[in-house]
N, C-alpha and C positions, 0 to 999 in steps of 0.2 A: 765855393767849396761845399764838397756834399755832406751833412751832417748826418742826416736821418733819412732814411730808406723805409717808404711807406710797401707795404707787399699786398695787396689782393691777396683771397684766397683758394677760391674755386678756380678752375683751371688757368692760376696763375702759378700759384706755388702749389698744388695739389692738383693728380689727374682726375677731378672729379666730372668731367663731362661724360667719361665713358662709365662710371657708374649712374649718372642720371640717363644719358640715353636706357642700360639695361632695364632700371627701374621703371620708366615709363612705360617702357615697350610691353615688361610685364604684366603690369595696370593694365594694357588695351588686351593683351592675348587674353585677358578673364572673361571678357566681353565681345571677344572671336574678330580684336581688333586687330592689325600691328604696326608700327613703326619703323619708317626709315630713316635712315642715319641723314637723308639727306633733308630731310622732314625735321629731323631732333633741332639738327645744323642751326639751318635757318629761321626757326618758330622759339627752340626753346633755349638756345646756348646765352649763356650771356644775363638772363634775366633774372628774379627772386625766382622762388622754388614756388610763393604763391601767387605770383603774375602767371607763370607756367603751367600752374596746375587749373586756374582758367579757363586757358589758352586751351589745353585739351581736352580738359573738359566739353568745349563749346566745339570744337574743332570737330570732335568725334562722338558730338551727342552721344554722351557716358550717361548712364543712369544714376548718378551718385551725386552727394553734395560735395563743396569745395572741400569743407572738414571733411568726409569720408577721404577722397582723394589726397588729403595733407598727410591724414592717419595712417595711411598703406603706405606713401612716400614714407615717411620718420619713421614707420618699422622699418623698411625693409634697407632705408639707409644706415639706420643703428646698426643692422648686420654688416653690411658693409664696413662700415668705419671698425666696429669689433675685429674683425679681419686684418685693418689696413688698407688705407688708401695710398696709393706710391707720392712720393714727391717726383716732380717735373726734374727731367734731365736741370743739373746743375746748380739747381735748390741746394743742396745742404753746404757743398763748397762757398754760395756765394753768401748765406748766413756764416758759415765761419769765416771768415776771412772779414767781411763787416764784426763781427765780432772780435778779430784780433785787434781790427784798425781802430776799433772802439770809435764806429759808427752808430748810432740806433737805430736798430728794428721796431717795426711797428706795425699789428697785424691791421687793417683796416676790409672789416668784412662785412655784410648782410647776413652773415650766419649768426646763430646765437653764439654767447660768449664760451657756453660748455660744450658748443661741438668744435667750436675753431680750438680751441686749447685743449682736448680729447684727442683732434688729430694730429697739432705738435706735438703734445706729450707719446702720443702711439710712433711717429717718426720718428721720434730722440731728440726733436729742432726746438723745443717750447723755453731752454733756457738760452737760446739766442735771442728772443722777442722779447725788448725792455716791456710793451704795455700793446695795449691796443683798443680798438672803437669796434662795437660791434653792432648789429643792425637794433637793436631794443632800445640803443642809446641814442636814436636821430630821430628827426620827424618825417628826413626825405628821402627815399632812395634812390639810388646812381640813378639817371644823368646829375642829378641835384648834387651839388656840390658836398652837401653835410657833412656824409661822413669824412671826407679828407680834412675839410675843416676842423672837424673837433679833433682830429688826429694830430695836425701842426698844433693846435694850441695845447693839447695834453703833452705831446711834445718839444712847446717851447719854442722850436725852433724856425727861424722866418721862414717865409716861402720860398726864397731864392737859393735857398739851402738846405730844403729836402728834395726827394725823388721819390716820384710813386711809380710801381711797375703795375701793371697792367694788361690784361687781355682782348678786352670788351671794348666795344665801340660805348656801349653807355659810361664802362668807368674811366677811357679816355677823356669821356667832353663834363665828367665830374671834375678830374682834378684839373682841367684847362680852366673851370670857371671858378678853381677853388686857389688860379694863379699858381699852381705849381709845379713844373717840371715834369712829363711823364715819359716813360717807353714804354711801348708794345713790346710784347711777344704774343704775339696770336694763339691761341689753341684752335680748336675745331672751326671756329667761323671769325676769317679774318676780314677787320671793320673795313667800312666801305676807306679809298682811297681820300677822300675829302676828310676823312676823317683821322687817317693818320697820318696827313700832311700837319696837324697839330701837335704832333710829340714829339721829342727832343729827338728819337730816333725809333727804330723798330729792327728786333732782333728775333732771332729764329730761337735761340734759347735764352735762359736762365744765364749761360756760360757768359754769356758777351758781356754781359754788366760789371763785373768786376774791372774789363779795361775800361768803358766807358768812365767810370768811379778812379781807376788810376791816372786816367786822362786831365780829368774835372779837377782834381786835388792836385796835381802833378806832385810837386817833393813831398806835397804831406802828408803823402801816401805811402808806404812802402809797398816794395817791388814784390 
């Protein structure tokens, strides 16, 4: 039976890939660079924001330091988030409805703890989330099991009775080593096939998880 429902939160529960490709892209146009989406895809989805900023760094011989590069990202995401970042097709239905059935949510993020709760409270969704793990509080980041880790034990609940959802091929083979249950739903770059023959299942949205969870629970579920 499913207890507790672990959520990602960049382009899991949030469409944040399509504002990091914008912002990247921006960064390179300063320096008469630019970015493609198929380029953002495959180099930068999926990873911290400073493995990424690295990456193109190095990628496109940038005249700048890593900090420089991290500074431009966190301004020009602060606007962003001020604005509104959308949730993913089927996000807020499947928070309430976990919420009715009085399942736990649980954010488990690499983001700091004030931008991931800045963007549920900007959605409306922050009083669906009982708690959550956020990247300052681990020592490893995804593939590393960590943060799923400290999320089951902050919430208590055994491993065979939570569910992490997921995008990323790195935070798939986290929670496989963290013993826990995952699904895919892909955003921009979906993981190679070896890699989501390890999850419980893989769905095109947010939506389908609700039956999966009525499935799982059968009567202790309502309809």
């Amino acid at each position: 039976m499913i207890k507790t429902v672990i959520f990602d939160l960049d382009g899991l529960l949030i469409d944040s890939e399509t504002m990091g490709f914008k912002i990247y892209g921006s960064l390179l146009e300063k320096y008469g660079d630019s970015l493609s989406l198929a380029e953002y895809t495959e180099d930068y989805c999926g990873h911290t924001a400073s493995d990424s900023m690295a990456r193109l760094i190095a990628a496109h011989s940038l005249p700048i330091t890593h900090e420089e590069g991290m500074a431009f990202i966190d301004l020009n995401e602060r606007e962003y988030i001020s604005r509104g970042i959308p949730l993913k097709k089927g996000a807020r239905e499947l928070l309430k409805f976990l919420y009715d059935e009085k399942i736990a949510a649980y954010l488990a993020s690499s983001s700091t703890k004030l931008r991931g709760e800045t963007i549920l409270k900007n959605n409306g969704v922050f009083e669906f989330f009982k708690d959550g793990v956020f990247g300052n509080e681990i020592k490893n980041c995804k593939p590393a099991p960590d943060i799923f880790i400290a999320t089951q034990r902050k919430a208590k609940t055994p491993c065979e009775n939570c569910l992490v959802l997921e995008d990323s091929e790195a935070g798939i083979k986290a929670a496989v080593a963290a013993n826990i249950p995952v699904i895919c739903i892909p955003d921009l770059k979906i993981p190679r096939e070896s890699t989501l023959k390890l999850t419980k299942c893989v769905l095109s949205s947010l939506d389908g998880v609700i039956d999966v969870i009525k499935k799982e629970n059968g009567e202790n579920t309502a309809v």
